[in-house]
C-alpha positions in Angstrom: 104.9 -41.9 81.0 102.9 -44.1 78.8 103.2 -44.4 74.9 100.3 -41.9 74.4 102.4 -39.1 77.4 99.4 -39.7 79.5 100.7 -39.8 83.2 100.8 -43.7 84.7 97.7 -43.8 86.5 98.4 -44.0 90.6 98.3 -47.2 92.0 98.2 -48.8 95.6 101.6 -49.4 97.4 100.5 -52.9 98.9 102.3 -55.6 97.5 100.3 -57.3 94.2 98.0 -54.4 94.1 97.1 -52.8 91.3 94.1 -51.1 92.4 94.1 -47.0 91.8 95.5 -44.9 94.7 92.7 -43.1 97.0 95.1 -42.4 100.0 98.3 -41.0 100.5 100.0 -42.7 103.8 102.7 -40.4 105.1 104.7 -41.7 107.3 108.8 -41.0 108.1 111.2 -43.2 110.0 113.0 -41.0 112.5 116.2 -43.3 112.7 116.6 -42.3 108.6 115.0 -39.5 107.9 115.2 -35.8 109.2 111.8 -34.7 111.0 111.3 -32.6 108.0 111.2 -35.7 105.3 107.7 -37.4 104.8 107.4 -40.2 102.9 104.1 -41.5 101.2 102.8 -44.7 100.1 99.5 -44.7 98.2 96.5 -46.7 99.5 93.6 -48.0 97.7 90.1 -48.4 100.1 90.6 -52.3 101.0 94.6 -51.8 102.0 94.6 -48.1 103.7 94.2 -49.1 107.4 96.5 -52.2 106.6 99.2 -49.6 105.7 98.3 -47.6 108.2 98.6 -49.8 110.8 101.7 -51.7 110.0 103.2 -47.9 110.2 102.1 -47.0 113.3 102.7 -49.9 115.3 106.5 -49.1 114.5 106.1 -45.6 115.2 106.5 -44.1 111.5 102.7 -42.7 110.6 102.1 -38.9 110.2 98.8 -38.9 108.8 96.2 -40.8 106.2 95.0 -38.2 103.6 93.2 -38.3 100.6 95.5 -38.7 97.3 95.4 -35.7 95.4 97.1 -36.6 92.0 99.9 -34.2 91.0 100.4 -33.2 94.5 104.4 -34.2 95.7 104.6 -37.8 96.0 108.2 -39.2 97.7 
């Protein structure tokens, strides 16, 4: 939380980016995690399909959804 209890705004995943969050990225790596687990990474416009991509070229993406704030994030 901030000084004023606001929530931190949401912000993009990609390294150096502090643009807000408009995607969620959920993704899981079977070798780690049980098929249950999803993890997300947030996306802004300009680095969603970079995410995207560099997940599902390994294997890892479930989905690319728009980020609902306050919804689960892990």
């Amino acid at each position: 939380m901030t000084s004023d209890d606001s929530p931190a705004p949401a912000i993009c995943s990609a390294k150096g980016c502090r643009l807000p969050a408009a995607w969620s990225v959920v993704w899981n790596n079977p070798k780690l995690h049980t098929p249950d687990r999803r993890k997300v990474w947030l996306a802004c416009e300009e680095h969603r399909q970079h995410l995207a991509d560099f997940l599902d070229v390994r294997g890892f993406l479930i989905e690319v959804e728009p980020f609902r704030p306050g919804a689960a994030q892990d």
